[in-house]
C-alpha positions as semicolon CSV with decimal commas, in nm:
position;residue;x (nm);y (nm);z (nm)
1;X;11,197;11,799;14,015
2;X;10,936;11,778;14,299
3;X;10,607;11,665;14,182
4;X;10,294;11,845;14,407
5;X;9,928;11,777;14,335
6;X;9,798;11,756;13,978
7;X;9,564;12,029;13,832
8;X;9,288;11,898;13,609
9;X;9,459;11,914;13,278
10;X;9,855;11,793;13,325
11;X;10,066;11,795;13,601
12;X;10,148;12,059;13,875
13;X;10,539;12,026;13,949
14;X;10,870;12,218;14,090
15;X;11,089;12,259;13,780
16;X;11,306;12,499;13,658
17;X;11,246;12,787;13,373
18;X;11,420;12,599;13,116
19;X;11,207;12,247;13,233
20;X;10,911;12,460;13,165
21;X;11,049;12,586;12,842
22;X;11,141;12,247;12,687
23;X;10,788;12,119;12,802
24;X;10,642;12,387;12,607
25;X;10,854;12,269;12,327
26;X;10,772;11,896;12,357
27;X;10,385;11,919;12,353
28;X;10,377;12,127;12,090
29;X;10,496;11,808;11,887
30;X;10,836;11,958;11,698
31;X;10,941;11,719;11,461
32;X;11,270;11,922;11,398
33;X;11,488;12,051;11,670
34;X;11,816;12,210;11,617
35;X;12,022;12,386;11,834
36;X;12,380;12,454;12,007
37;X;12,440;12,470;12,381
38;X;12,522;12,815;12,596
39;X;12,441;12,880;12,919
40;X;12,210;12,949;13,038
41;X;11,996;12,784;12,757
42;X;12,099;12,459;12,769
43;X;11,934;12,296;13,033
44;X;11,630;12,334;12,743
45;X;11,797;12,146;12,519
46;X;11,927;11,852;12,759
47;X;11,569;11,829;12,850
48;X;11,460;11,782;12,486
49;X;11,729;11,551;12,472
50;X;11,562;11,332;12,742
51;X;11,235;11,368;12,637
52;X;11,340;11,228;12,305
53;X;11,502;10,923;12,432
54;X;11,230;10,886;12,686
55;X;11,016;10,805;12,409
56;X;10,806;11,117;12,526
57;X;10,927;11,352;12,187
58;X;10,956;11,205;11,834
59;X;11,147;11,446;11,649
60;X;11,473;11,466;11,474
61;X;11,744;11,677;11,702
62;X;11,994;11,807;11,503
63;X;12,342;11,877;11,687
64;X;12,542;12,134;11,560
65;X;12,862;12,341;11,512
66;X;12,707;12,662;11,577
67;X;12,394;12,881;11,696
68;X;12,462;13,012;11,285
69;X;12,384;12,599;11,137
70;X;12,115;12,577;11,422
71;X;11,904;12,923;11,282
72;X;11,995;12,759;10,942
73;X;11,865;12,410;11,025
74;X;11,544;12,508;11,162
75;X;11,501;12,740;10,906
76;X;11,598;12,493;10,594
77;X;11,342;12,219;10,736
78;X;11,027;12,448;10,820
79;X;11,026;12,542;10,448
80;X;11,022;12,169;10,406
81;X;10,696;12,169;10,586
82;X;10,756;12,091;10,902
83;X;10,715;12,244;11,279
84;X;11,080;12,344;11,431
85;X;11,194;12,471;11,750
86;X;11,532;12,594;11,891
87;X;11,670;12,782;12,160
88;X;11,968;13,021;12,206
89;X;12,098;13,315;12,458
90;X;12,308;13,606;12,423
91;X;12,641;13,516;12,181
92;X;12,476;13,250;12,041
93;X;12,144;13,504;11,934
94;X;12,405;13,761;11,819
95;X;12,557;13,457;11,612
96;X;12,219;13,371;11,457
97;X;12,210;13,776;11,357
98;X;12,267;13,667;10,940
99;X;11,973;13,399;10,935
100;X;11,691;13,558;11,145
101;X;11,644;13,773;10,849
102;X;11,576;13,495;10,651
103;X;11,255;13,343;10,789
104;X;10,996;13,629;10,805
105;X;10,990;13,711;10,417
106;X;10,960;13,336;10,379
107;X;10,635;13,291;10,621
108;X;10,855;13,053;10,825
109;X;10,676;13,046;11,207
110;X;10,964;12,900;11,390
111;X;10,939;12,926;11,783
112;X;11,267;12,987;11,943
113;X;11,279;13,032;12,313
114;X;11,580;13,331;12,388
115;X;11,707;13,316;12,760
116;X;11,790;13,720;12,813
117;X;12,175;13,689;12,862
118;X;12,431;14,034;12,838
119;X;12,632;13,985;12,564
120;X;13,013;14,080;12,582
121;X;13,167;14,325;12,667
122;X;13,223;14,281;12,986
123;X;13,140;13,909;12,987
124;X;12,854;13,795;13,198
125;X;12,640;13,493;13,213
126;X;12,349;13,730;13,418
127;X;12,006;13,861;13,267
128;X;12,056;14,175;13,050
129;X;11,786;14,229;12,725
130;X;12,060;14,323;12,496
131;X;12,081;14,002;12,308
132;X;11,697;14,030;12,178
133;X;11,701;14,382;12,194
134;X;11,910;14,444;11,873
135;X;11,688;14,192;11,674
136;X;11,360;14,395;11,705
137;X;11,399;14,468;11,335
138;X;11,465;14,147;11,195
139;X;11,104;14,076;11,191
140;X;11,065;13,824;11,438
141;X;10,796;13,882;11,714
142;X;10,907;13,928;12,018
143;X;10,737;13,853;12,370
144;X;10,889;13,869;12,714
145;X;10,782;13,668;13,024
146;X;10,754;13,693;13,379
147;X;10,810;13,341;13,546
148;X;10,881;12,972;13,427
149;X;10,470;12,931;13,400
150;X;10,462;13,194;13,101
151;X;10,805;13,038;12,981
152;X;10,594;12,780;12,922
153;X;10,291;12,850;12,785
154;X;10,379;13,134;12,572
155;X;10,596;12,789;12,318
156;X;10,274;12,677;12,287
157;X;10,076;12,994;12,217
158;X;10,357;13,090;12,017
159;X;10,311;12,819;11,785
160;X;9,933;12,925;11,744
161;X;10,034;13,298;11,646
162;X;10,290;13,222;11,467
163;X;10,114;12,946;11,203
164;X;9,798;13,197;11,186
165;X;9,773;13,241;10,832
166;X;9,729;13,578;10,887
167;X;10,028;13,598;11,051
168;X;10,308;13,318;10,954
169;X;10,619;13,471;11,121
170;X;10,896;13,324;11,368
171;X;10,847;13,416;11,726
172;X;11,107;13,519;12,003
173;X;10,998;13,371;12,361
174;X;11,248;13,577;12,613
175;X;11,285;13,462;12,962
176;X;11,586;13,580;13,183
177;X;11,838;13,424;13,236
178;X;11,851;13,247;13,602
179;X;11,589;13,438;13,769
180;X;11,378;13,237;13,509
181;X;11,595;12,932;13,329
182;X;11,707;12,815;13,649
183;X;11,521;12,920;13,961
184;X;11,243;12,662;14,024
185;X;10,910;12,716;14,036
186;X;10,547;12,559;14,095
187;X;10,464;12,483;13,735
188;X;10,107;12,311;13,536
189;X;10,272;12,102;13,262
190;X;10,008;12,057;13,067
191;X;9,934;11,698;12,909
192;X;9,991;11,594;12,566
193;X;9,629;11,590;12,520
194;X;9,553;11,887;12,653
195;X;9,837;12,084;12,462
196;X;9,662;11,863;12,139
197;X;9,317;11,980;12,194
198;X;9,462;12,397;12,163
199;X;9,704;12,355;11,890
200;X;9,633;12,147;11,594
201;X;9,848;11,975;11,352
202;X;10,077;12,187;11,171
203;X;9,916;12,286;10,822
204;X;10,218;12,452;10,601
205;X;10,103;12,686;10,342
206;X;10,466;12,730;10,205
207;X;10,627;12,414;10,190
208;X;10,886;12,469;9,951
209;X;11,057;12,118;9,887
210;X;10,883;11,925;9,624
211;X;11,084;11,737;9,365
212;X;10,852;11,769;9,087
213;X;10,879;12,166;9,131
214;X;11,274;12,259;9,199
215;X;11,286;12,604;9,342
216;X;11,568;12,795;9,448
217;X;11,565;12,958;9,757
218;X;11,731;13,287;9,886
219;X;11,823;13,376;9,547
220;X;11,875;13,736;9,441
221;X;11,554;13,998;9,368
222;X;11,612;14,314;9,166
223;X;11,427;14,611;9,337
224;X;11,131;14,592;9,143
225;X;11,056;14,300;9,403
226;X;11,210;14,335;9,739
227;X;11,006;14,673;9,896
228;X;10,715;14,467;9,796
229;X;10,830;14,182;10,044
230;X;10,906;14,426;10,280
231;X;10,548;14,563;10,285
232;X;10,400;14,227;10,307
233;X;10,614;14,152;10,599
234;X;10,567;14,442;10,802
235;X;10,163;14,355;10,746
236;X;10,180;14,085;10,868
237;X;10,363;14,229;11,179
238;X;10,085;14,449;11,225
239;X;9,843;14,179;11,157
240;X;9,945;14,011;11,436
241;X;9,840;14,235;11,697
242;X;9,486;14,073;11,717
243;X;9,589;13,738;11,652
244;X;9,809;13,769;12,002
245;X;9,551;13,913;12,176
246;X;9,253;13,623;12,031
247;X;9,546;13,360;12,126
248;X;9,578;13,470;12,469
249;X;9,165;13,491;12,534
250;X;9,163;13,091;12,389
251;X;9,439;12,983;12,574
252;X;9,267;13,122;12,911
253;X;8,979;12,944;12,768
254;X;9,150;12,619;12,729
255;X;9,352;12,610;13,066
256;X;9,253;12,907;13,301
257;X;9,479;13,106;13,278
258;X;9,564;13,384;13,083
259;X;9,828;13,680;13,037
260;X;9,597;13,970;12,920
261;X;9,739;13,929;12,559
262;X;10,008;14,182;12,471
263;X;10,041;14,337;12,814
264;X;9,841;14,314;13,176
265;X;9,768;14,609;13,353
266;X;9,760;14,582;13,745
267;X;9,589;14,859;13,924
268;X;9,589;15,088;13,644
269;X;9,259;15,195;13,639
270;X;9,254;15,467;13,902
271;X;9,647;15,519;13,898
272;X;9,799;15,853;13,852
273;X;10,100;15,746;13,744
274;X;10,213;15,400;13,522
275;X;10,503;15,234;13,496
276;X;10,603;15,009;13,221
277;X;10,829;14,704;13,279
278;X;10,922;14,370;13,089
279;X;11,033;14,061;13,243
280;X;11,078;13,948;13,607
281;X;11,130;14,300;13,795
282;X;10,773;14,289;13,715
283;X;10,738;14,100;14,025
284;X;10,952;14,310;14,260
285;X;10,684;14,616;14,068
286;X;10,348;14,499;14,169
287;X;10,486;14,467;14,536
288;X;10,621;14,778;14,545
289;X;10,275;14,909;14,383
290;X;10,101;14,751;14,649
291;X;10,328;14,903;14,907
292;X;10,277;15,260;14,734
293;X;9,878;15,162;14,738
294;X;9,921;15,131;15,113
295;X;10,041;15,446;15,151
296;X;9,769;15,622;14,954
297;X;9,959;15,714;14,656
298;X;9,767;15,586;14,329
299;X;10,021;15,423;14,124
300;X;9,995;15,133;13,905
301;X;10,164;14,885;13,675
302;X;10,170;14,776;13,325
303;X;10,356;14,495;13,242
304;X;10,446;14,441;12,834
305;X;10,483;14,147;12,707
306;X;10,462;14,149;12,354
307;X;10,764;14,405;12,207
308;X;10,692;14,310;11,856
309;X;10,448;14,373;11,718
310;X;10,443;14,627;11,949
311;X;10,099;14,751;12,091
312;X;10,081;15,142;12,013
313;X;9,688;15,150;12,016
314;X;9,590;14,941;12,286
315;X;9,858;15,111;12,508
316;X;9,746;15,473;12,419
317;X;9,417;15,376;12,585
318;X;9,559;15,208;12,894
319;X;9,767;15,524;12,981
320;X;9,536;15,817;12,874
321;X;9,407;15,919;13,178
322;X;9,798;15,894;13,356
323;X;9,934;16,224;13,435
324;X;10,327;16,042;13,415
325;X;10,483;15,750;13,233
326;X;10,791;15,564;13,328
327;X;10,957;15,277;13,154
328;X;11,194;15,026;13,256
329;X;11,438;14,915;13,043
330;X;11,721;14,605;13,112
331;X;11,851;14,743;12,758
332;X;12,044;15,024;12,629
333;X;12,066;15,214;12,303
334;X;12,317;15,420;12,417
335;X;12,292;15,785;12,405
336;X;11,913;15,748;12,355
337;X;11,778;15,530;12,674
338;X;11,607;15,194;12,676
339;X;11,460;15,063;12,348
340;X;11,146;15,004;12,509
341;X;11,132;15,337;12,638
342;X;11,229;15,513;12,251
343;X;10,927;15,294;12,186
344;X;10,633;15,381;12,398
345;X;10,777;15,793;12,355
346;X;10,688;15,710;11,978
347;X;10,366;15,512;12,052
348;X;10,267;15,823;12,296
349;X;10,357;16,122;12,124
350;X;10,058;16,182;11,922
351;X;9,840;16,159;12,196
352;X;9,990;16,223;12,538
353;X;10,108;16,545;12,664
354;X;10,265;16,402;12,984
355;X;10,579;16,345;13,115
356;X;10,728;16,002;12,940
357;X;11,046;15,928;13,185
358;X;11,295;15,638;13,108
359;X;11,487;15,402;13,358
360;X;11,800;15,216;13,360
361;X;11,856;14,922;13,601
362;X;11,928;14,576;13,605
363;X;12,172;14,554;13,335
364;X;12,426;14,293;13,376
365;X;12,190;14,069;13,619
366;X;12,245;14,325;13,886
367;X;11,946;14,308;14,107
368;X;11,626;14,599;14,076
369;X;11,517;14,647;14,450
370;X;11,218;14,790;14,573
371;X;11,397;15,097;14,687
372;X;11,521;15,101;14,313
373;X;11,179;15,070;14,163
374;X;10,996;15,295;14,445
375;X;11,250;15,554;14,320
376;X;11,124;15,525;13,995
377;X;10,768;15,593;14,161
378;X;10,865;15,889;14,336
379;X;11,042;16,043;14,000
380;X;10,730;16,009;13,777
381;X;10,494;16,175;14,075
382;X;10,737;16,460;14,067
383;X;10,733;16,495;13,705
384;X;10,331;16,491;13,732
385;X;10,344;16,760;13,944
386;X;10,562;16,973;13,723
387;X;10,272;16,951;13,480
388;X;10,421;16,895;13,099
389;X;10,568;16,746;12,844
390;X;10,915;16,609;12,920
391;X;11,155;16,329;12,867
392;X;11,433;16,202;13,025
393;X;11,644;15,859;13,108
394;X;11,786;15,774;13,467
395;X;12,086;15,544;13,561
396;X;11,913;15,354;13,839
397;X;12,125;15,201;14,083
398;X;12,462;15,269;13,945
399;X;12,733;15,381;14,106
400;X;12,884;15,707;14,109
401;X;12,596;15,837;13,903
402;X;12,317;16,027;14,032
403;X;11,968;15,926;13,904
């Protein structure tokens, strides 16, 4: 860790993803941490760990057995009333499958940080989104990042959208695994009093242990009762559109920097044709936008960050005047595409008679390149030229297949 010059409100330093993750965690003043180790998550947790007996974190870190007790832990003491954090990747996410279903009809706003990881088989350690991918209906939110910065400072906005009373759902911070969790970065770690003055003391509305009133939780509902909870829960989903986006504008506020709420647009505006992308080949995107730019061709970029609740309105706006659509996917539902791309072809159909294209690439943690992603360019510009409605999912960068 390489310490650099300070910005006004915390420190500037070199750390890792994960570094950035568990600071995120640590100012946000858990008292509850639970969690089991898997790479390449638990760097975030060994950095808790020091923080605690540092004297910098006073919370209670729970070790144990399984990513199964650690979903159940976190989720057993917020409904005593208390803020709770964990963290998890790949196996251990698809471990945690049973419980995640548990907190969002009980208005339980946990904040668990998810480092993208392929899950078996084949076995891989790399950056695939098919851990969080298959939990998109489990009514968590869900928001990707970019870098180690947004790692960071989407714990502590996540705790703010999450406790919203409007809201009160468990949140799903995904970074990728390595080009994220472990390469280092220039990072602001905020200070404690800084991270005090934009999230307040947690105030729980459902607090369920009180001796004087026994309850039993998780017990069985006839029908008359359970579509009712489903409603509620999929309102507050919806609900939480705006509170993300009013987060995001008081966060910039607060520390100067802001993320545009549930997606950014970069050089949109004017563009021709969009493409859509989550997570770090964001990056490699706007370069190869500006390299496109350079060229004359008017392309631009939209990078998504929030995947639930997903942003159907906002994003019909940003791509109205776009004559082509791509999406990027590090996911597949196979024999449909990328989930992200079945998603914005649902958000779009209503209103878009353009061409909504899906792409492929990454998966496993093999690399996206700018030839990869300037292909992806030059397919949408063709399919605006052709002039309607069509669909469509390329295999990017894989061999023996022809995108």
């Amino acid at each position: 860790m390489i310490e650099t010059k300070a910005p006004a409100k915390g420190i500037r330093r070199m750390v890792t993803g994960d570094y950035a993750a568990a600071w995120g965690a640590m100012v946000s003043r858990p008292q509850v941490i639970a969690a089991y180790p898997i790479t390449p998550q638990t760097m975030i947790i060994e950095h808790l760990a020091e923080f605690l007996a540092s004297g910098k974190l006073d919370a209670e870190m729970m070790h144990v057995e399984s990513e199964h007790s650690a979903m159940s832990a976190v989720i057993a003491a917020e409904a005593t009333g208390v803020r709770t954090y964990t963290a998890t990747s790949s196996q251990g996410l698809s471990l945690m499958h049973e419980p995640l279903f548990v907190a969002p009809p009980m208005h339980l706003p946990i904040v668990m940080s998810v480092v993208n990881r392929t899950v078996a088989a084949p076995l891989g350690i790399w950056v695939e989104h098919n851990d969080t991918m298959p939990q998109r209906d489990t009514g968590w939110m869900q928001v990707y990042v970019e870098d180690a910065q947004e790692a960071l400072d989407m714990v502590l906005q996540g705790y703010r959208i999450a406790e919203h009373p409007d809201v009160e759902l468990p949140i799903m911070v995904c970074m990728d695994a390595f080009l994220v969790s472990h390469t280092i970065e220039s990072v602001d770690l905020p200070s404690q009093d800084a991270a005090d003055a934009f999230l307040p003391p947690f105030t729980p509305v459902h607090a369920y242990l009180d001796p004087d009133r026994p309850l039993v939780l998780g017990a069985a509902s006839p029908p008359e009762y359970i579509q009712e909870v489903r409603w509620e829960t999929d309102a507050r989903m919806r609900r939480a559109s705006e509170v993300l986006e009013d987060v995001d504008r008081k966060f910039a506020k607060a520390f100067g920097r802001g993320y545009g709420g549930a997606f950014e647009a970069y050089r949109l505006e004017d563009a021709e044709v969009g493409l859509i992308t989550l997570g770090t080949v964001t990056s490699t995107a706007r370069e190869v936008v500006d390299l496109l730019r350079g060229r004359g061709e008017k392309v631009g970029l939209l990078k998504l960050r929030s995947f639930r609740p997903f942003p159907t309105e906002r994003l019909r706006e940003a791509t109205a005047h776009l004559r082509a659509v791509g999406v990027y996917d590090r996911a597949v539902s196979y024999g449909v595409g990328g989930p992200t791309y079945v998603e914005v072809r649902n958000a779009l159909y209503d209103t878009h008679n353009v061409p909504v294209l899906g792409f492929l690439a990454g998966l496993g943690g093999r690399d996206v390149t700018f030839a990869d992603v300037e292909l992806m360019f030059q397919k949408m510009t063709a399919a605006a030229a052709r002039g309607r409605r069509a669909g469509g999912v390329s295999w990017i960068g894989t061999r023996g297949v022809t995108p």
